[in-house]
N, C-alpha and C positions, 0 to 999 in steps of 0.2 A: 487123425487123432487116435483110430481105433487101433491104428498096426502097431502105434508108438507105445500105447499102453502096453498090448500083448506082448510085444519086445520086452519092456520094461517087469512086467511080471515073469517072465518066462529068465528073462535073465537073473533076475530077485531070486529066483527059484533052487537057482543053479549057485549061486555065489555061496560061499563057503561061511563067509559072515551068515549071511542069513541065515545059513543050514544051522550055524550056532544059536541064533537068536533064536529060532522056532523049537528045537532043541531044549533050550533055556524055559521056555514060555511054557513048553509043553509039561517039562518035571516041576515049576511053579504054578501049575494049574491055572496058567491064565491063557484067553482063547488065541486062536491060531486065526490067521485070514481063509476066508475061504473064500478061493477064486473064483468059487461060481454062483455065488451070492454077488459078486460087486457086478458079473454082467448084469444085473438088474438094470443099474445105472446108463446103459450101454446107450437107451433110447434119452440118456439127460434126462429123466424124472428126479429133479434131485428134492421137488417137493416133499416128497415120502421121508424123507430124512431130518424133517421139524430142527433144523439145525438154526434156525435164525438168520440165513444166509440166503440173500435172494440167487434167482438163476445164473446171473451174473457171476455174482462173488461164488458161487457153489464152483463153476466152472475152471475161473482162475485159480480157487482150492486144488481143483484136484487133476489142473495141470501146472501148477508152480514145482520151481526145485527152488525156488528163492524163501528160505528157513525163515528170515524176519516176515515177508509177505505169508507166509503162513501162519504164521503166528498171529498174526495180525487180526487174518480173517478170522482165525479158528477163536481167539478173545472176541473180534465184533459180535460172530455167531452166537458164543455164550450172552455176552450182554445183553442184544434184543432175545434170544430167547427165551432168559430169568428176568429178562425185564429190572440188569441194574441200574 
């Protein structure tokens, strides 16, 4: 799972989209990722992230590419989070 990520960031990196997107983000003053903040995550601590999402669902998060299953999660995690 680890190599896959690194892949997946290192290629993010390099893509020409991205380079625009980050770009974009950066002259609109909103934040940029930074790669070496999400090794945090590296050990699955996703508790730290009060997202509402148990270990489970945290996981399938944030290795899904299936757009409606994220979506999904990312609304369940709000609901029990605010408690709607």
């Amino acid at each position: 799972m680890k190599l896959r990520t690194e892949k997946l960031f290192e290629e993010a990196k390099t893509n020409e989209d991205y380079k625009n997107l980050i770009e974009y983000c950066q002259m609109s003053c909103l934040p940029t990722i930074n790669y070496d903040e999400l090794k945090k995550f590296e050990n699955k601590d996703y508790q730290v992230l009060r997202n509402g999402l148990d270990k489970d669902e945290n996981e399938i998060l944030f290795n899904s590419i299936n757009i409606p299953e994220i979506i999904s999660l990312i609304l369940k995690g709000i609901n029990k989070a605010f408690n709607y």
